[in-house]
C-alpha positions as CSV (number, residue, x, y, z in Angstrom):
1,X,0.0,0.0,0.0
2,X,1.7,3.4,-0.8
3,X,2.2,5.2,1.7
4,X,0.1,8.6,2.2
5,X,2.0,12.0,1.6
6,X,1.2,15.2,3.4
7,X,0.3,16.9,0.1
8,X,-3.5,16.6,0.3
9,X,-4.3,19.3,-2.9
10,X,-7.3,22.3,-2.4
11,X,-9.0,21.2,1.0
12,X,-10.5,23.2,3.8
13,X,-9.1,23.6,7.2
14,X,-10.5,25.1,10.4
15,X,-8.3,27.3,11.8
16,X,-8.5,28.4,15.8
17,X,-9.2,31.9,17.0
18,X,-9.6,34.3,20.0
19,X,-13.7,33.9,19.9
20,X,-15.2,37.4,18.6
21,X,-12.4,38.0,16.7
22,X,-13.2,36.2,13.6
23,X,-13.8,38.6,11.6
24,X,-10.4,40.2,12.4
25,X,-8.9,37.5,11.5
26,X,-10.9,36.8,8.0
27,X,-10.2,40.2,6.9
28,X,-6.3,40.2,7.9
29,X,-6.1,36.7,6.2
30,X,-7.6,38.0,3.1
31,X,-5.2,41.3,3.3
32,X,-2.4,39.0,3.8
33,X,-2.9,36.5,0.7
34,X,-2.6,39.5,-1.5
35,X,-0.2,41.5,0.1
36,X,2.0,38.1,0.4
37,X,1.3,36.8,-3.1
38,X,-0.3,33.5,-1.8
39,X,-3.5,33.4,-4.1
40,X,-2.1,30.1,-5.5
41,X,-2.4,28.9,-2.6
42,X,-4.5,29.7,0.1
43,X,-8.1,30.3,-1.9
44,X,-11.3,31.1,0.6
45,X,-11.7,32.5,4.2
46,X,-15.1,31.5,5.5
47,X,-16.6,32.2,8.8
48,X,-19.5,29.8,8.8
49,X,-22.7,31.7,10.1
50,X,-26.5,30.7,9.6
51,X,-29.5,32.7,10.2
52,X,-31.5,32.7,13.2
53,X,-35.0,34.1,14.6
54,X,-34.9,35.9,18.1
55,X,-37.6,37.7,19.5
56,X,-36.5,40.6,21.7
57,X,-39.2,43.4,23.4
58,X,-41.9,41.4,21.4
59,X,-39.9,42.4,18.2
60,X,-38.8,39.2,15.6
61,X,-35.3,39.7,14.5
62,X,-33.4,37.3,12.2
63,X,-29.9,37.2,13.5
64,X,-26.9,35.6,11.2
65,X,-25.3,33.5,14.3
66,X,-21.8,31.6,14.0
67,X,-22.1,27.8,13.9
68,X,-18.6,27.5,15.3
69,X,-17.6,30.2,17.5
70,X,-14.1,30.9,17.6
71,X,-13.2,29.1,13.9
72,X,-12.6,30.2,10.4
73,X,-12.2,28.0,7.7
74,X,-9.8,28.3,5.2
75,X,-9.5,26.7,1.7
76,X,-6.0,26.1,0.6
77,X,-3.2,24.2,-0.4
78,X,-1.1,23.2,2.5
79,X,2.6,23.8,2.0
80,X,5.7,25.2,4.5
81,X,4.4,29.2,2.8
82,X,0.8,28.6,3.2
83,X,0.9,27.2,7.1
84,X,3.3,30.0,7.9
85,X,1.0,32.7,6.4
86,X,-2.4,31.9,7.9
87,X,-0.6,30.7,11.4
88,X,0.9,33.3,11.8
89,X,-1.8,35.9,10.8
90,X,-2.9,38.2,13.7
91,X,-5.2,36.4,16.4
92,X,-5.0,33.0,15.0
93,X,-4.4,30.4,17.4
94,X,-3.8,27.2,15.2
95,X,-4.8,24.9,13.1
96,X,-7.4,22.3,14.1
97,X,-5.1,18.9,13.5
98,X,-2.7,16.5,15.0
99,X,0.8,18.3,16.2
100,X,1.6,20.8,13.8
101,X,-0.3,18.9,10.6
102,X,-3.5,20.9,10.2
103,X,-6.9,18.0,9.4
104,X,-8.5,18.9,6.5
105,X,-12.6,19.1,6.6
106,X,-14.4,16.3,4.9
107,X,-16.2,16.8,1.6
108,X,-19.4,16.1,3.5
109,X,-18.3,18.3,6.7
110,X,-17.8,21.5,4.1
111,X,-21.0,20.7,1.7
112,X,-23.3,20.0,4.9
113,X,-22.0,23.9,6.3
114,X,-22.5,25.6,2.9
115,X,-26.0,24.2,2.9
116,X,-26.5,24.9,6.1
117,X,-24.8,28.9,5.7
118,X,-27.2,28.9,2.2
119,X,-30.7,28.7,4.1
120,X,-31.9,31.7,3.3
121,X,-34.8,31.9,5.6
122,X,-34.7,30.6,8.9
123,X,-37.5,27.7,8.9
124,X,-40.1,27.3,11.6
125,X,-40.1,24.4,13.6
126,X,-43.7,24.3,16.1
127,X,-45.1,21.3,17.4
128,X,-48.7,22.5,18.1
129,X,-52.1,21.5,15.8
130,X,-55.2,23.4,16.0
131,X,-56.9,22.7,19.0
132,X,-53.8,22.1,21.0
133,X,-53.2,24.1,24.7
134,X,-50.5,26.5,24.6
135,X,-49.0,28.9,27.2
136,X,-47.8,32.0,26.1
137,X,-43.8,32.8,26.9
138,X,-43.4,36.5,25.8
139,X,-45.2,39.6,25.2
140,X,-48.0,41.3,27.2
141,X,-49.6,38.1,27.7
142,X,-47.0,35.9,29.0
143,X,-48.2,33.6,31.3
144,X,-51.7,33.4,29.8
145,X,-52.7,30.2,28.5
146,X,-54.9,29.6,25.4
147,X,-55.9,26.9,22.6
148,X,-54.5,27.7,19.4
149,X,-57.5,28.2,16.7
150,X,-54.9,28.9,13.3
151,X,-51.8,28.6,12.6
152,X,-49.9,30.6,9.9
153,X,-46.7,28.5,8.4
154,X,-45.5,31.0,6.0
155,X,-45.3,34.0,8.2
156,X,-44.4,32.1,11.6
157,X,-48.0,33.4,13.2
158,X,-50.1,31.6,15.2
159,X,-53.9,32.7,16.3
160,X,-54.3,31.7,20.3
161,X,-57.7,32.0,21.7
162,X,-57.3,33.2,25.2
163,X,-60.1,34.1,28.3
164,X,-60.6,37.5,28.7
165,X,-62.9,39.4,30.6
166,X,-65.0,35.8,30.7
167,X,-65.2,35.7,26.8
168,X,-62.6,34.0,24.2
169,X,-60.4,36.3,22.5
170,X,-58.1,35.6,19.4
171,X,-55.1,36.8,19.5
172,X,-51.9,36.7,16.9
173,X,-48.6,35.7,17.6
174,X,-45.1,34.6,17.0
175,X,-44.4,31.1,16.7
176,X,-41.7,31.9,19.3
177,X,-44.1,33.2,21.9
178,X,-45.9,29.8,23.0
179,X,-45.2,26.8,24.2
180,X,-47.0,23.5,24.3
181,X,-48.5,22.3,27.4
């Protein structure tokens, strides 16, 4: 059997970093593969995010989120030049690997992440029918409880009848603002 060389060809690598600095280090990475002449052989810096709905003061935001705190990846082409540049950029800690050989990703690590970094909007995920009891987590009627009457898929909304005043009153809300009983 022949015996494996280091020289692996384009593969992705994750490279360690002070957490919150990612970005730093993305941007000095890309400054220093011009500056240093390495296009041929460090490619892509990617800080893989995805999107993510938080509700804050009743408001929905969509947030981009990093899957991997603390990591960028890095496509490239692994040689003596190309581990010196990106380990030595500002901020970087090290490679993820065995002693000082960096591990590249797997095919399916890196396709699964770009699918996951593509999602465009963040899907919504509720495990309530029509019919169903449902406390409500947030907004001016947290801790009110209710059966949901209609639930809205496309724009994350739900339709909770609540008692008020002795009488049944719909009310709309985020997906995010009930939870099953």
């Amino acid at each position: 059997m022949a015996k494996q060389t280091l020289q692996q060809g384009r593969r992705w690598y994750a490279i360690h970093t002070y957490s919150g600095y990612e970005e730093n280090v993305s941007d000095n990475l890309k400054q220093r593969i011009e500056s240093l002449d390495m296009q041929d052989k460090i490619f892509g810096v990617m800080i893989p995010k995805e999107k993510k709905i938080k509700i804050k003061n009743g408001k929905r935001r969509t947030v981009e989120e990093k899957i991997f705190p603390g990591y960028v990846l890095v496509e490239m082409i692994v040689t003596d030049e190309s581990w010196y540049v990106v380990r030595n950029t500002p901020n970087v800690t090290g490679f993820i690997g065995t002693g000082t050989t960096p591990t590249p990703l797997s095919e399916e690590e890196v396709k699964s992440l770009q699918k996951r970094m593509g999602v465009d909007e963040p899907e919504y995920k509720i495990d309530v029918e029509v019919g169903s009891p449902v406390s409500i987590a947030d907004g001016p009627f947290k801790g009110s409880e209710g059966k949901v009457a209609d639930i809205d898929e496309a724009r994350g909304k739900i339709k909770v009848l609540i008692n008020m005043f002795g009488r049944e009153t719909p009310i709309e809300l985020d997906f995010l603002q009930v939870k099953k009983i």
